[in-house]
N, C-alpha and C positions, 0 to 999 in steps of 0.2 A: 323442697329440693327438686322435687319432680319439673317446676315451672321454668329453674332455674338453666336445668340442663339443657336444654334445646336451644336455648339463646347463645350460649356460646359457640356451639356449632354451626349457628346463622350467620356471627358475624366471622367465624372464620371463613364460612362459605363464602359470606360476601366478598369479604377481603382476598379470598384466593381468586374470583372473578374477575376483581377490580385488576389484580397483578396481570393476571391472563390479557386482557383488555390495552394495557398497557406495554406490555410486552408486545402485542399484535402490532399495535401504534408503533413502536421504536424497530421493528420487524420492517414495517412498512416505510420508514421516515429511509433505514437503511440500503431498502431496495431501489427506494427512487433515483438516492445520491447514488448508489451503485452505476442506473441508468444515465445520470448525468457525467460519470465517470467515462461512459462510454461515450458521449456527445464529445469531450474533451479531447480522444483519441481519434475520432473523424474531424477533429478542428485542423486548423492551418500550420496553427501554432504547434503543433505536436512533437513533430521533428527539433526546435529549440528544446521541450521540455524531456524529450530523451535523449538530449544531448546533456542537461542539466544533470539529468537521473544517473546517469554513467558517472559524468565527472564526480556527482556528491557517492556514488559505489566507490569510485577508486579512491578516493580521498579518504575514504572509511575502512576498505581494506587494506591500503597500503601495501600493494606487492606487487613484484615488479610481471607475471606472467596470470595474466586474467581473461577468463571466460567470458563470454558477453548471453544471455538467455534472452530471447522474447519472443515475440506471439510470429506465427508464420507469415502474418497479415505485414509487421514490421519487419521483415529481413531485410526490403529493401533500403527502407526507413535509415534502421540501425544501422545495417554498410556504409552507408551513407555521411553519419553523423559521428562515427567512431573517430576518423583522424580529428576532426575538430575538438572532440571531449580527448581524445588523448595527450592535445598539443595546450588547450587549456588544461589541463589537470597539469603538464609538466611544468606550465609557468607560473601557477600557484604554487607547486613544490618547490620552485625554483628563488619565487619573490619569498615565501616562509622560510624556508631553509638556505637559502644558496647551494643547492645540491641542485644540477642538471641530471633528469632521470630518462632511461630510454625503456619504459613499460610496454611490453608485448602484450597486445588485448586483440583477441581474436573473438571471432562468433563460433558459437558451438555448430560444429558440425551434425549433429546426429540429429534430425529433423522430428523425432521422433519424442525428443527432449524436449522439445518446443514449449514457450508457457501454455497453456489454455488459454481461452479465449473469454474462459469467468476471472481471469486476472486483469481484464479490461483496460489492460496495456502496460506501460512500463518495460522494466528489464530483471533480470537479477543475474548479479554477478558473484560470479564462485573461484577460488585460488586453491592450491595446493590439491588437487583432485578431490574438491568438493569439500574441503574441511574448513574452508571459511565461506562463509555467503553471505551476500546482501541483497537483500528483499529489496528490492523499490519500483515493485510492481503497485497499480492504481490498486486496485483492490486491498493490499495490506495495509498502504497507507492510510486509505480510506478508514479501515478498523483501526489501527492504533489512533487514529483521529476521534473517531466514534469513540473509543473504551474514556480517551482523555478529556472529551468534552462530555462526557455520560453526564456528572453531575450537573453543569450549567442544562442540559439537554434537558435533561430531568424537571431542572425548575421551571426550564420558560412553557413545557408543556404540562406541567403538573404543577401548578403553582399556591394548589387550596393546604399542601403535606408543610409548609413552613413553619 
């Protein structure tokens, strides 16, 4: 019994290694798409895809007096692209429903509120003072992507555990 007990302690050892090792890997696969997240925000196309971000917030929230959040870097971005995402969002509500809607979507004033700049862009918008939000900052997305593709992720870099 004596020969027996240290062996299992080894391969637990191993195997708490192995996790470690692997975990560092999915750590690291995380931070680079993180860095690419940021490439997408100094792209051209930016301004389109926070105008996209907005319209899929209000579409999600549904109310008619909405907050607009994003990075200090974006204000002028955002100012920018707000009537656009406003005036598509009212004629998707318009062609779905046949209701013409006149939604109040303002930027938040308090500067102070601002996203961070580890949200690596995006927006999030908020209604009734703060008691609805939606996230659609790069950063979250990026996670809810990551936790949903974990398994496939898993296989194609760890493909011996089948």
């Amino acid at each position: 019994t004596q020969e027996r007990t240290p062996r299992p302690a080894e391969i637990g050892a191993c195997r708490k290694k192995k996790m470690a090792l692997r975990d560092d890997l999915l750590t690291s696969l995380m931070k680079e798409a993180s860095s690419k997240c940021k490439v997408v925000a100094d792209g051209s196309n930016y301004s389109a895809l926070l105008q996209k971000l907005i319209v899929q917030g209000l579409v999600k929230i549904e109310e008619m007096s909405v907050v607009v959040y994003c990075r200090t870097d974006d204000l002028k971005t955002v100012t920018k692209v707000i009537p656009a995402a406003v005036q598509e969002y009212v004629d998707i509500m318009e062609k779905e429903s046949g209701v013409k809607l006149t939604p109040n979507v303002t930027i938040n004033e308090d500067r102070s509120k601002d996203l961070p700049e580890s949200s690596n862009g995006g927006v999030k918008l908020t209604a009734l003072n703060n008691k609805i939000v939606c996230d659609n900052t790069m950063s979250l997305r990026l996670a809810l992507v990551y936790e949903e593709l974990m398994p496939s992720i898993r296989e194609i870099l760890f493909p011996e555990d089948q």
